[in-house]
Backbone of each chain as ProteinMPNN parsed JSONL, in Angstrom:
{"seq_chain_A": "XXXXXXXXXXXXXXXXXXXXXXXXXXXXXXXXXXXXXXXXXXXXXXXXXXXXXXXXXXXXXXXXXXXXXXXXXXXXXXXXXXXXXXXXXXXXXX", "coords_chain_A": {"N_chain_A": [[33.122, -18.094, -33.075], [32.13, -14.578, -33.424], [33.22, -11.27, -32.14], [31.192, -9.668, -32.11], [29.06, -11.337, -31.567], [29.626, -12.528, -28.804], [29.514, -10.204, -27.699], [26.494, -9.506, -27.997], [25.936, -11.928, -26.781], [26.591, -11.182, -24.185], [24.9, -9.169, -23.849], [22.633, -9.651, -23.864], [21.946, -12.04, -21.689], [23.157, -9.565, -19.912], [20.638, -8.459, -19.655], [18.981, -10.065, -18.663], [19.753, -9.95, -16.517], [19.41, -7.142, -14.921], [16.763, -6.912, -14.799], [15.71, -9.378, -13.311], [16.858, -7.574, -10.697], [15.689, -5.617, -11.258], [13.223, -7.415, -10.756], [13.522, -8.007, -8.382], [13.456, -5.481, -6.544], [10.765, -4.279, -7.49], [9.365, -6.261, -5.586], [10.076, -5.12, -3.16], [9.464, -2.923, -3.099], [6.391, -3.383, -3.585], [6.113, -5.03, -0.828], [6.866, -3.591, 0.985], [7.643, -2.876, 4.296], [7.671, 0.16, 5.344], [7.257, 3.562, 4.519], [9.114, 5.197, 3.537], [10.792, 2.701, 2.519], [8.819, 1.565, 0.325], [9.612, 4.202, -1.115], [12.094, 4.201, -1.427], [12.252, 1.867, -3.144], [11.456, 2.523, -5.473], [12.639, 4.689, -6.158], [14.91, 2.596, -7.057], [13.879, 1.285, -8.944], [13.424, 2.97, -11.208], [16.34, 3.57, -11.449], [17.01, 0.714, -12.417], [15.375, 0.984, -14.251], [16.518, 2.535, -16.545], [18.686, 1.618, -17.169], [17.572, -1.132, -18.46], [16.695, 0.2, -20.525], [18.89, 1.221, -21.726], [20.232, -1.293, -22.848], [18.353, -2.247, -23.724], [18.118, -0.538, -26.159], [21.316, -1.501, -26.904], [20.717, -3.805, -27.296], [18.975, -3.589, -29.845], [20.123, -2.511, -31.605], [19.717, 0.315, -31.855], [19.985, 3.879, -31.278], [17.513, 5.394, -30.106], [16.335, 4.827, -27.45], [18.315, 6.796, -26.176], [16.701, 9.212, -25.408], [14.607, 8.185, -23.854], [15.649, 7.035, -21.443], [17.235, 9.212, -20.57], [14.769, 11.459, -20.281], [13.172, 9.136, -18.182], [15.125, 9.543, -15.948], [15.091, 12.218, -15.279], [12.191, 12.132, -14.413], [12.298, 10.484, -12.778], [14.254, 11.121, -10.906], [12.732, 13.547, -9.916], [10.435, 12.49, -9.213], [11.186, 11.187, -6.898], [12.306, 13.169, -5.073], [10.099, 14.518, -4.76], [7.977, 12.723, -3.674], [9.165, 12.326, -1.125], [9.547, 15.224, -0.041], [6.59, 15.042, 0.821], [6.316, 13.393, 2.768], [7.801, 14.407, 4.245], [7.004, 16.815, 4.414], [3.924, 16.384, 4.511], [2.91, 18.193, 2.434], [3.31, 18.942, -0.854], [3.559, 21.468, -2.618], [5.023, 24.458, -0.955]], "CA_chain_A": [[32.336, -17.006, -32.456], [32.572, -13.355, -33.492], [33.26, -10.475, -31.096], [29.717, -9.371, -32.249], [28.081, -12.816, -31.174], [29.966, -12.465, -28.048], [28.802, -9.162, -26.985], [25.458, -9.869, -28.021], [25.396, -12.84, -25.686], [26.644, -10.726, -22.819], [24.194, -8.001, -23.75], [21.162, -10.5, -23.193], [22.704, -12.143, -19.976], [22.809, -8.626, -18.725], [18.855, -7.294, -19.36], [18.053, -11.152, -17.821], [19.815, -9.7, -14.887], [18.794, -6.268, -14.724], [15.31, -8.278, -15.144], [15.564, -9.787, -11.63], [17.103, -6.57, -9.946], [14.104, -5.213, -11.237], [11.682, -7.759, -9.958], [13.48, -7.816, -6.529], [13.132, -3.81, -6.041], [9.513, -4.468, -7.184], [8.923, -6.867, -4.428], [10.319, -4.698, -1.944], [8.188, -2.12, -3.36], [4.949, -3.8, -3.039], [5.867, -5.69, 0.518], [7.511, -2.773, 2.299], [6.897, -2.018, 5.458], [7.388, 1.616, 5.707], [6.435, 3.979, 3.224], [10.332, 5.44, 2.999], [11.039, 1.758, 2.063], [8.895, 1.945, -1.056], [10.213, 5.349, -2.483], [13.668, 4.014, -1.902], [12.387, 0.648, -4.108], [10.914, 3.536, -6.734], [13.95, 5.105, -7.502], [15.908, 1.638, -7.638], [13.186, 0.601, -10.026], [13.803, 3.516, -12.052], [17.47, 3.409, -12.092], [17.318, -0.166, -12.924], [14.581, 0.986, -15.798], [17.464, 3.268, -17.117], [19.926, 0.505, -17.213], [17.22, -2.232, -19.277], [16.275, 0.126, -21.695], [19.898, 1.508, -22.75], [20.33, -2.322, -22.718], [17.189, -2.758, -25.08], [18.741, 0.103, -27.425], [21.817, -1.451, -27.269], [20.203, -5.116, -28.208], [18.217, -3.371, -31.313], [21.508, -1.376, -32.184], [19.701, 1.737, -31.715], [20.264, 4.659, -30.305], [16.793, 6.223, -30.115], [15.526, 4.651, -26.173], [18.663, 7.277, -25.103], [16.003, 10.344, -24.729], [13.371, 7.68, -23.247], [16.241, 7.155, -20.596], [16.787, 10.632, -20.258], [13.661, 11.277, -19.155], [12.875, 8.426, -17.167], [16.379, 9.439, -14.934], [14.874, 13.328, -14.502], [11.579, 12.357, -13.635], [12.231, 9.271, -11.481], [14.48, 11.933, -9.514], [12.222, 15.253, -9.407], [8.955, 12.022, -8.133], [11.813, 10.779, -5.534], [12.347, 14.794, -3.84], [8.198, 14.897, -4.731], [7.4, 11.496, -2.553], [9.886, 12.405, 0.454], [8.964, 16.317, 0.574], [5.226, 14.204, 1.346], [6.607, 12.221, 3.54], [8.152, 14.843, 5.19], [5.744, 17.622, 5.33], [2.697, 16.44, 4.129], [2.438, 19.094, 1.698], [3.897, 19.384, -1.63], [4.193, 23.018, -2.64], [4.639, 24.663, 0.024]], "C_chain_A": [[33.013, -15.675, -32.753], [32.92, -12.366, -32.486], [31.854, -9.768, -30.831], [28.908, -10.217, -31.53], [28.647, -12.584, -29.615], [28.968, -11.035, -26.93], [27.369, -8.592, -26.739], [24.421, -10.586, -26.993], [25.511, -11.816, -24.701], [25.156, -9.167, -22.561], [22.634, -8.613, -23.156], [21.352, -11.23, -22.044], [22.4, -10.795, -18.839], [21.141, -7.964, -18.384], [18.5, -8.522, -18.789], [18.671, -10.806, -16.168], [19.737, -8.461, -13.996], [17.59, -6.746, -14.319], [15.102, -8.873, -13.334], [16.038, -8.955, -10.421], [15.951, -5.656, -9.931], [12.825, -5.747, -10.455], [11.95, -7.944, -8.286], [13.269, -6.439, -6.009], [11.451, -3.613, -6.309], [8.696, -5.275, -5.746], [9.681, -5.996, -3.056], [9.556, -3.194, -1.968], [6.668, -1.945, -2.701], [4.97, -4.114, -1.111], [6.325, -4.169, 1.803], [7.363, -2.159, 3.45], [6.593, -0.734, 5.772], [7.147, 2.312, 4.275], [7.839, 4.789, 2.446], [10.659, 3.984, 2.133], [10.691, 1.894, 0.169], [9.296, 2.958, -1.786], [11.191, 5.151, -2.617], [13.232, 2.667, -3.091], [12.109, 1.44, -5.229], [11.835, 3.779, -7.305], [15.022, 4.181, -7.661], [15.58, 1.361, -8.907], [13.602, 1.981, -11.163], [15.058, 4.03, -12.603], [17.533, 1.979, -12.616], [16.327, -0.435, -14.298], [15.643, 1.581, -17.108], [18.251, 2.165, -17.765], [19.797, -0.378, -18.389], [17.118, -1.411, -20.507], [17.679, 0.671, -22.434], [20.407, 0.067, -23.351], [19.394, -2.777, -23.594], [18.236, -1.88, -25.877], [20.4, -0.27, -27.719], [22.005, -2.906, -28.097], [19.442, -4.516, -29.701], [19.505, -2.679, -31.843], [21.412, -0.346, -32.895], [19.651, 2.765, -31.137], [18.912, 5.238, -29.365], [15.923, 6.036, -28.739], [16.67, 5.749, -25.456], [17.894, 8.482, -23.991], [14.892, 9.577, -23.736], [13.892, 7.534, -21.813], [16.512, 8.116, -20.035], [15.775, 11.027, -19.28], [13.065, 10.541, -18.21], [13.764, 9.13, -15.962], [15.877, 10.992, -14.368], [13.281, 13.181, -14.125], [11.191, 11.315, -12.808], [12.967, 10.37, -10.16], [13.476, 13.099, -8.753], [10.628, 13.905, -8.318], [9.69, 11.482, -6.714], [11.696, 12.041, -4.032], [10.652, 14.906, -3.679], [7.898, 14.502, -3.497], [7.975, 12.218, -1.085], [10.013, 13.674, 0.602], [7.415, 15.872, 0.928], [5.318, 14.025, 2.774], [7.049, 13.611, 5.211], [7.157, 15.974, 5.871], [4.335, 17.981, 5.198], [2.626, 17.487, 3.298], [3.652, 19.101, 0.747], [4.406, 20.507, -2.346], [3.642, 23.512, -1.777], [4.399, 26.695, -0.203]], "O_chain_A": [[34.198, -15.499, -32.47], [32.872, -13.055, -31.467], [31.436, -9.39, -29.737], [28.013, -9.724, -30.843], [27.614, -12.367, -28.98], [28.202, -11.025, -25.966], [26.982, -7.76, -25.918], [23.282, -10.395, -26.567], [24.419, -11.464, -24.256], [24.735, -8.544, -21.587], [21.841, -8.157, -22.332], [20.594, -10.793, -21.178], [21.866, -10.748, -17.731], [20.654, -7.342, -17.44], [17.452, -8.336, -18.172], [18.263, -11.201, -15.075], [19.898, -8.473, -12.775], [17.571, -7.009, -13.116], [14.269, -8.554, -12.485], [15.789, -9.348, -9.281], [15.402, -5.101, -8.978], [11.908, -5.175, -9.864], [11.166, -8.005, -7.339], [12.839, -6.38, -4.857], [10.812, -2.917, -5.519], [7.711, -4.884, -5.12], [9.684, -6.553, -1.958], [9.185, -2.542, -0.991], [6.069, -1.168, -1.958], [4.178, -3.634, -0.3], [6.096, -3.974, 2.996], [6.982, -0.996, 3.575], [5.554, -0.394, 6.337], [6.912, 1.75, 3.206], [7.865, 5.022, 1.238], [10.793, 4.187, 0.926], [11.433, 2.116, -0.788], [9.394, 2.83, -3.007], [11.742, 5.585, -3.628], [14.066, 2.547, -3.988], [12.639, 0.951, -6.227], [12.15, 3.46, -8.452], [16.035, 4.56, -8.248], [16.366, 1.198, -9.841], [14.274, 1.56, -12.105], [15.18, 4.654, -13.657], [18.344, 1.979, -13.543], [16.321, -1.386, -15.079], [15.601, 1.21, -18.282], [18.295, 2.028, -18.987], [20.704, -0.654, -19.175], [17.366, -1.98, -21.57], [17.695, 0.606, -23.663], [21.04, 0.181, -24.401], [19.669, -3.776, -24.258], [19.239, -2.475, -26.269], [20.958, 0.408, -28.583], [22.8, -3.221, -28.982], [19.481, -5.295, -30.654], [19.337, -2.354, -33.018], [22.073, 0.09, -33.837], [19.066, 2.583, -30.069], [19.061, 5.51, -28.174], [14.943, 6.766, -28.597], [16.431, 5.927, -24.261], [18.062, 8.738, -22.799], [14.318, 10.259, -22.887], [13.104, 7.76, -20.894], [16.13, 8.177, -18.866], [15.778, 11.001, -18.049], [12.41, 11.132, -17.351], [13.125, 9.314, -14.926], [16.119, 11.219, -13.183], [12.897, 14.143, -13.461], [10.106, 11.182, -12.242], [12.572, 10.494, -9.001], [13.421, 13.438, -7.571], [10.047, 14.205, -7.275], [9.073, 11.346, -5.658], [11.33, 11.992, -2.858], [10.076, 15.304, -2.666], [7.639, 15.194, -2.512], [7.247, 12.56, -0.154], [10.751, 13.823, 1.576], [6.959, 16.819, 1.568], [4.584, 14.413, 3.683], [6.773, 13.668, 6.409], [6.71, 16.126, 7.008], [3.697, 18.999, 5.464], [1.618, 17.993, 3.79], [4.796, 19.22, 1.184], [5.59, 20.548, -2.681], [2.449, 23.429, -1.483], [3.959, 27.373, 0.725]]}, "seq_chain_B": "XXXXXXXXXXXXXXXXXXXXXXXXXXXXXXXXXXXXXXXXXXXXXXXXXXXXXXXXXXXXXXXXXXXXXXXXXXXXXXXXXXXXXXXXXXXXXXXXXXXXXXXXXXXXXXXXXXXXX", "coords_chain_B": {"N_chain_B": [[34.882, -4.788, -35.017], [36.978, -5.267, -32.893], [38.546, -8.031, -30.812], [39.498, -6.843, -28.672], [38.293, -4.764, -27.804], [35.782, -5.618, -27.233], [35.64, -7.627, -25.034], [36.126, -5.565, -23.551], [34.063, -4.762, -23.402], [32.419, -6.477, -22.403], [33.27, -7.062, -19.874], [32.894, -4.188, -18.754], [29.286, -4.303, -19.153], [29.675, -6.901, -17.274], [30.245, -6.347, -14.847], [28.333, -3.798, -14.341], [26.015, -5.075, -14.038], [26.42, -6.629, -11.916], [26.877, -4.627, -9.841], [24.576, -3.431, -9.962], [22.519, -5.559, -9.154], [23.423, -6.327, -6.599], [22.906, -4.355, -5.046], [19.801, -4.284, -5.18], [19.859, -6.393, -4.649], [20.836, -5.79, -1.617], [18.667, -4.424, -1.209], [16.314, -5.878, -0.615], [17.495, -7.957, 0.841], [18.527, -6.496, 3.631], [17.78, -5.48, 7.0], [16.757, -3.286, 7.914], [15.233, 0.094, 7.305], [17.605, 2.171, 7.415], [19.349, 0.668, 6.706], [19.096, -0.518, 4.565], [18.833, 1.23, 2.631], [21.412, 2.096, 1.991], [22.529, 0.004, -0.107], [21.249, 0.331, -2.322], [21.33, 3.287, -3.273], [24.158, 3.816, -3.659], [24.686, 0.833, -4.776], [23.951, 0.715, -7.005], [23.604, 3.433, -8.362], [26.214, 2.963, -9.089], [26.413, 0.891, -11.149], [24.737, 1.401, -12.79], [26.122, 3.238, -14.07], [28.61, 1.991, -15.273], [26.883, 0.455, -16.684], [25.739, 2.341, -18.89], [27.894, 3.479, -19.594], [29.054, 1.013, -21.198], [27.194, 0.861, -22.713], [28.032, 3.242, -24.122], [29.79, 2.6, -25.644], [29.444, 1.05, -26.738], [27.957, 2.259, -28.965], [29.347, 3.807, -30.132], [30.996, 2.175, -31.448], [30.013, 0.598, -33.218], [28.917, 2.186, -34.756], [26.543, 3.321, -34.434], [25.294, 5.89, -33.132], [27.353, 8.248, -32.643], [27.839, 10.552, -30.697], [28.986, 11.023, -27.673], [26.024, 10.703, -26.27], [25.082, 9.283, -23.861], [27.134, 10.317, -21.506], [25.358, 12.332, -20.22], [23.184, 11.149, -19.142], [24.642, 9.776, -17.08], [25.94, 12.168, -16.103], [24.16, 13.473, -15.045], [22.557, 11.216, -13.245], [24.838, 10.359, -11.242], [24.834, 13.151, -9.808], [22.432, 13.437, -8.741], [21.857, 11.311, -7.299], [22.707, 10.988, -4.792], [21.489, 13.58, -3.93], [18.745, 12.792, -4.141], [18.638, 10.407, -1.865], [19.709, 11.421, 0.612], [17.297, 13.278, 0.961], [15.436, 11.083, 1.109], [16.454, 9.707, 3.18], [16.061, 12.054, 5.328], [13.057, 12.179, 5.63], [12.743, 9.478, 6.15], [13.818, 9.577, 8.87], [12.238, 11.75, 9.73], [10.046, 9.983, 10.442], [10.438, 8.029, 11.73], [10.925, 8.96, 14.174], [11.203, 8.28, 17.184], [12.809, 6.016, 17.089], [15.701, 6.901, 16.812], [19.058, 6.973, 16.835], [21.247, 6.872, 20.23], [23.129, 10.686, 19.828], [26.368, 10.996, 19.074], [28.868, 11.418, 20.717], [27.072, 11.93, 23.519], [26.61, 10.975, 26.691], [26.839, 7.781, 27.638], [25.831, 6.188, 29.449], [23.477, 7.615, 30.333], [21.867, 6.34, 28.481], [21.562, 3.803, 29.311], [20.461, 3.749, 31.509], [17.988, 5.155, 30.766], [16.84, 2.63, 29.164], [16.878, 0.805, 31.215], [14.486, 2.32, 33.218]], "CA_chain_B": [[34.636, -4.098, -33.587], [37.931, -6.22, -32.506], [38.17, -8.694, -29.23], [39.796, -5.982, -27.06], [36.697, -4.051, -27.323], [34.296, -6.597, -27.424], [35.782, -7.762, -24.078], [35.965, -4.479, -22.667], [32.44, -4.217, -22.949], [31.394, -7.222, -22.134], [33.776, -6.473, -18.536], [31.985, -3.042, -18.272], [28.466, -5.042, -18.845], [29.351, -7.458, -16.449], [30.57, -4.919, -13.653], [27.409, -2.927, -14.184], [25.093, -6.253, -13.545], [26.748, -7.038, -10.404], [26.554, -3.864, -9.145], [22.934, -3.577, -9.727], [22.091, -6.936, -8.891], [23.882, -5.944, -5.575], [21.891, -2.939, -5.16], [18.524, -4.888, -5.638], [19.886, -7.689, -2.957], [20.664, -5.253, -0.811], [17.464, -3.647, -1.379], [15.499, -6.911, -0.414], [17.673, -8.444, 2.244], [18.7, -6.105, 4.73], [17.138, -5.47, 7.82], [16.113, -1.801, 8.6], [15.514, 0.733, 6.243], [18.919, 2.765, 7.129], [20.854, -0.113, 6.29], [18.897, -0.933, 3.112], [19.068, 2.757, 2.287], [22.961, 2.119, 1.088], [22.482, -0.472, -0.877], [20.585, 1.076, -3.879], [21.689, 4.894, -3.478], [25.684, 3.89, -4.236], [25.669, 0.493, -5.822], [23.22, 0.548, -8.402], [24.309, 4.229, -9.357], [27.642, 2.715, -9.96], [26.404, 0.163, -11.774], [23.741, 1.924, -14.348], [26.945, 4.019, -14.503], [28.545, 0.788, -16.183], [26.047, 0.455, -18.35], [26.08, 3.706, -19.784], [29.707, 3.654, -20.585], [29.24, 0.121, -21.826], [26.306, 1.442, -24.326], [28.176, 4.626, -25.495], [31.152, 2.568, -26.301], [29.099, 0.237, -28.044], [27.158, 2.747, -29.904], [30.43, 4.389, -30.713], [32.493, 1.379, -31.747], [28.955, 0.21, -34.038], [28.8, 3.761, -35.853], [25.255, 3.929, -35.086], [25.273, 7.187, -31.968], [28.543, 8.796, -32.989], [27.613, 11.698, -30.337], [29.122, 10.565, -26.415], [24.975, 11.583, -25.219], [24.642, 8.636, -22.376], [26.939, 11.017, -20.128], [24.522, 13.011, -19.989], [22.626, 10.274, -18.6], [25.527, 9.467, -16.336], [26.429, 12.906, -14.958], [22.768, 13.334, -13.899], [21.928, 10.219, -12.415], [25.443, 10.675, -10.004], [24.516, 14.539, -9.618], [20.995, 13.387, -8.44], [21.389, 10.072, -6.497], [23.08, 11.644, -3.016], [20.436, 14.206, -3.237], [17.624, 12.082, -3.498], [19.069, 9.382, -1.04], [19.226, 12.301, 1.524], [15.882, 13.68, 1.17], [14.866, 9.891, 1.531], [16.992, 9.537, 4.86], [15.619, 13.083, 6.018], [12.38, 11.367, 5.743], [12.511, 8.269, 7.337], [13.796, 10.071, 10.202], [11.076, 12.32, 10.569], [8.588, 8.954, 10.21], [10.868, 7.131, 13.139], [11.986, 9.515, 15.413], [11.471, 7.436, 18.785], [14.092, 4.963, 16.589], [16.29, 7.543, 16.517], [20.409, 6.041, 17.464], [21.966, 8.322, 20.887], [24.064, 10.816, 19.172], [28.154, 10.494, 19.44], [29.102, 12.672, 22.451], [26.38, 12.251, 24.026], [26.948, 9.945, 27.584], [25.871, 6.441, 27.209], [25.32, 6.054, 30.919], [22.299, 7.978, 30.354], [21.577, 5.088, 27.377], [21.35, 2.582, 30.05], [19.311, 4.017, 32.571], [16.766, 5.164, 29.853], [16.47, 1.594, 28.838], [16.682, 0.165, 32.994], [13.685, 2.415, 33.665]], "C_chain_B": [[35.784, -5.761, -33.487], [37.484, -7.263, -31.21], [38.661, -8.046, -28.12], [38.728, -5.749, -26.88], [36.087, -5.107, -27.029], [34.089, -7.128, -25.809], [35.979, -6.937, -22.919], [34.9, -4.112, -22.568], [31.847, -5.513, -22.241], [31.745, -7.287, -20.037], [32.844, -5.257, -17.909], [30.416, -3.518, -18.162], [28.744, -5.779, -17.846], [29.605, -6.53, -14.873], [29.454, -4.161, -13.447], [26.32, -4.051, -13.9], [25.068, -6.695, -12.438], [26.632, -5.859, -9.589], [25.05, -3.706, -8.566], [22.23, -4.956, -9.138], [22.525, -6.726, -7.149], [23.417, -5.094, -4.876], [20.547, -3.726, -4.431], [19.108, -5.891, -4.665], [19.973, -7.321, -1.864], [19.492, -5.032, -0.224], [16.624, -4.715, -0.171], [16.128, -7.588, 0.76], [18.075, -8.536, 3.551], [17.916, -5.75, 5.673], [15.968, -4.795, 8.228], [16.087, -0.857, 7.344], [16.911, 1.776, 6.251], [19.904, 1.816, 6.36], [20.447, -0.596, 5.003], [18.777, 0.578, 2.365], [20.262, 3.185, 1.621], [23.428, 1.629, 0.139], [22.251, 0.088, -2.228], [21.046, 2.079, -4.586], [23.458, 4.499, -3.996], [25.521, 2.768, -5.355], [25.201, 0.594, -7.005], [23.226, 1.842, -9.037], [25.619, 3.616, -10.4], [27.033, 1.711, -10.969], [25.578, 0.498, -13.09], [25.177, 2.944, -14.969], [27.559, 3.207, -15.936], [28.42, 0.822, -17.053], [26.097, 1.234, -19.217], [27.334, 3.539, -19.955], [30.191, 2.32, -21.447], [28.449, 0.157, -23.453], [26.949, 2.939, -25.2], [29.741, 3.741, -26.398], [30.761, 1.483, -27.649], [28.244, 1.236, -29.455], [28.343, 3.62, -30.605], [31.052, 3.241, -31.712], [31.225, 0.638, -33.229], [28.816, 1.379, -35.33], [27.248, 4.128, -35.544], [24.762, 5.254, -33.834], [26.92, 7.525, -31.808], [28.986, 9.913, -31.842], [27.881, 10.783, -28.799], [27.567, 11.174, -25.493], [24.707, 10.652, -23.549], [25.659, 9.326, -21.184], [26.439, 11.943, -19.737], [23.576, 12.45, -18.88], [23.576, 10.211, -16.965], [25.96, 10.162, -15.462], [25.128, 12.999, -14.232], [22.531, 12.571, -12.948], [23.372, 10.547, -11.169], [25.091, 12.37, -9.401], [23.304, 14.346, -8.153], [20.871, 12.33, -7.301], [21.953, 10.859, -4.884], [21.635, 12.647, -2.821], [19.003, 13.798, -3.11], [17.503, 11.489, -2.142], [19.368, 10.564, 0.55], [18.331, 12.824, 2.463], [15.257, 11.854, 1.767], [15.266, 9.577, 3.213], [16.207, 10.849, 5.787], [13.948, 12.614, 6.291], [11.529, 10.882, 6.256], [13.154, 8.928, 8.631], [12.819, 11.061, 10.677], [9.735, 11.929, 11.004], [9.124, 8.114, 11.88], [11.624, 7.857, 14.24], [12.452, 9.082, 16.922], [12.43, 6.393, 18.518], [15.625, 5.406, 16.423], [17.74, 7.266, 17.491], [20.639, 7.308, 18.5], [22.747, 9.061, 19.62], [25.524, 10.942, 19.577], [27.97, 11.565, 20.271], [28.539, 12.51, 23.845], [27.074, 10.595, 25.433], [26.578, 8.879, 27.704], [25.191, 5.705, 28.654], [23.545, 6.313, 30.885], [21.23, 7.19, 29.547], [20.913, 3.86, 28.384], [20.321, 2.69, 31.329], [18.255, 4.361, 31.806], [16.076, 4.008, 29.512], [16.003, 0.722, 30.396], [14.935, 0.752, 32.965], [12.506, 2.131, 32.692]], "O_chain_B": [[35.5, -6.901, -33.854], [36.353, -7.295, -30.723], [38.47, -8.364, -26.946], [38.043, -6.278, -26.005], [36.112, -5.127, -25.798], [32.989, -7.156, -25.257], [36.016, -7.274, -21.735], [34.569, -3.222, -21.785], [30.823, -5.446, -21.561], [30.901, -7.466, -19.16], [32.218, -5.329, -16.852], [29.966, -3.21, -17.058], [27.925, -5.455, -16.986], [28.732, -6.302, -14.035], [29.393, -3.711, -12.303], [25.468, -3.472, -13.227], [24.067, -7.122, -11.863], [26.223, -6.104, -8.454], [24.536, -3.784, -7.45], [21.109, -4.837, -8.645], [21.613, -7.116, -6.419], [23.697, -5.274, -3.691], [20.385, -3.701, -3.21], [18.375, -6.035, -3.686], [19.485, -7.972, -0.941], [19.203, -5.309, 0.94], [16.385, -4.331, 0.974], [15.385, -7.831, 1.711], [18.139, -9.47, 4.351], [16.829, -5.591, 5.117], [14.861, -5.149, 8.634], [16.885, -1.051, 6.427], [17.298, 2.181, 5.155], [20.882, 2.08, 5.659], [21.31, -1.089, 4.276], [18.556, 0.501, 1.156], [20.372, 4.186, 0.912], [24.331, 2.104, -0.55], [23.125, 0.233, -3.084], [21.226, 2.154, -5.802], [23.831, 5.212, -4.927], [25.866, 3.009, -6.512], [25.911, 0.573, -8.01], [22.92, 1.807, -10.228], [25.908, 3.683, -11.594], [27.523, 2.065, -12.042], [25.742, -0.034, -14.188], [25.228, 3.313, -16.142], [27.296, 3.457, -17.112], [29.1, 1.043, -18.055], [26.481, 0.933, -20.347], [27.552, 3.47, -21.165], [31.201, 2.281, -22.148], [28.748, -0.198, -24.593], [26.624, 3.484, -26.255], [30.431, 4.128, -27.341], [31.251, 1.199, -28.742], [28.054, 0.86, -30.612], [28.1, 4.09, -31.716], [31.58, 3.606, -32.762], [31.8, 0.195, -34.223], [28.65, 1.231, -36.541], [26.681, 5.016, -36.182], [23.541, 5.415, -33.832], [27.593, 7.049, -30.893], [30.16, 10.282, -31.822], [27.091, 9.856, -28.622], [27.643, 11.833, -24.456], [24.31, 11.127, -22.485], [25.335, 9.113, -20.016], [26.982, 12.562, -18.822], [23.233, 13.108, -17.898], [23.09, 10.599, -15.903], [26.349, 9.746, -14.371], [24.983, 12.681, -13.052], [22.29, 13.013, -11.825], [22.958, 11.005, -10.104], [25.239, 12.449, -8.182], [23.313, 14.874, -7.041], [19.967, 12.398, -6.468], [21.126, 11.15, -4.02], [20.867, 12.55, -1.864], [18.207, 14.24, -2.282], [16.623, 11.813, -1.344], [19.031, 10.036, 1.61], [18.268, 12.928, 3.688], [14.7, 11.699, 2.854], [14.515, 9.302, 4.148], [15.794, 10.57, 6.912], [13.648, 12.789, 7.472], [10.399, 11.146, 6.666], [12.613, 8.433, 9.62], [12.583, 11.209, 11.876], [8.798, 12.547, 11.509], [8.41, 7.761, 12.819], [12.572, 7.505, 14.943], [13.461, 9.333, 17.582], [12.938, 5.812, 19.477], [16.547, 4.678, 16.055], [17.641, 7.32, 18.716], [20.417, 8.464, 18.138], [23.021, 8.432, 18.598], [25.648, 10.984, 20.801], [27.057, 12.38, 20.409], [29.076, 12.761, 24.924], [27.719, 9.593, 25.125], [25.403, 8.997, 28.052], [24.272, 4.891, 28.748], [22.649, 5.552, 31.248], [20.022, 7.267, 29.77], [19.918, 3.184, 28.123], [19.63, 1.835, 31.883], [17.262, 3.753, 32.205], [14.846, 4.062, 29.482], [14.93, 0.14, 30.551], [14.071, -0.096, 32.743], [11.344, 2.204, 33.091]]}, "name": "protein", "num_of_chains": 2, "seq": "XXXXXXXXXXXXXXXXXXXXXXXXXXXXXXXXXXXXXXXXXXXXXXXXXXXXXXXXXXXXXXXXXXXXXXXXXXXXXXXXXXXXXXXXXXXXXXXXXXXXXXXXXXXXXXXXXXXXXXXXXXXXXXXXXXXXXXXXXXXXXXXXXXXXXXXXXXXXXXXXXXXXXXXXXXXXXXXXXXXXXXXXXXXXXXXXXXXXXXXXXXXXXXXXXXX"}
């Protein structure tokens, strides 16, 4: 086994377990009782989107999902302050 | 790409899986939303953190992203997660305010007769 083959394996190990951090922050998404609940499962889901796809670009062994991450990470935060200025005062620009 | 590295990433991968994975169990099997509110906001920063330092070292140590851009990724997302995770707590407290804990100082005597009557 190479150090390549090695890190390969661990690289697919880790998006199968991103992969289920994902589908448990989805299910707490969908089921959640309160409505803070789901925006906190939102921005798990979109830090743990960050995570799979530098994790895809680093299974294709390319760089080019870092801007797709990028942007996912500034506008999973600016819809997190969006949702919970809602939440808080019903009105988005105020 | 030697077996130090190879095993220093595959350490930084696994460290960043457990975090998140930790995160995401939190997420799902704590009680209340304050207490599942800690879970996500610390560990699964730390842990996409991880990742990112596990993908720039691989994209470094590969030749193919020569340029350190995932802390970019990295300072943002810690920059950003307290102040989301904030606004999220500011919130849920203005959704549950009759849930709302005494605050410290305050006499707990008065705790117990609130609840008596």
């Amino acid at each position: 086994m190479t150090p390549q083959a090695l890190v390969g394996y661990a690289i697919v190990a880790a998006m199968h377990l991103v992969g289920l951090s994902m589908l448990m922050a989805l299910y707490r998404m969908l089921r959640g009782p309160t409505l803070p609940d789901r925006i906190l499962a939102l921005d798990t889901l979109f830090v743990a989107a960050i995570a799979q796809l530098m994790l895809f670009g680093m299974y294709l062994d390319t760089p080019v999902y870092f801007e797709a991450a990028l942007i996912i990470a500034m506008l999973g935060f600016v819809g997190t302050v969006v949702l919970s200025k809602y939440v808080l005062r019903r009105d988005i620009v105020e | 790409m030697s077996w130090v590295f190879a095993i220093l990433l595959v350490l930084l991968l696994a460290a960043g899986c457990f975090f998140i994975l930790v995160g995401s169990l939190g997420l799902v099997k704590l009680s209340e939303f304050f207490k599942r509110l800690h879970a996500p906001t610390k560990a699964s920063t730390l842990g996409v953190g991880c990742v990112l330092a596990a993908s720039l070292g691989y994209h470094a140590l590969a030749g193919t992203d020569p340029q350190p851009r995932e802390l970019l990724i990295t300072a943002f997302l810690f920059i950003t997660a307290p102040i989301s995770a904030h606004l999220m707590a500011k919130a849920a407290l203005s959704l549950h305010m009759a849930e709302r804990p005494p605050q410290p100082g305050t006499d707990p005597a008065d705790d117990t007769n609130r609840e008596a009557s």
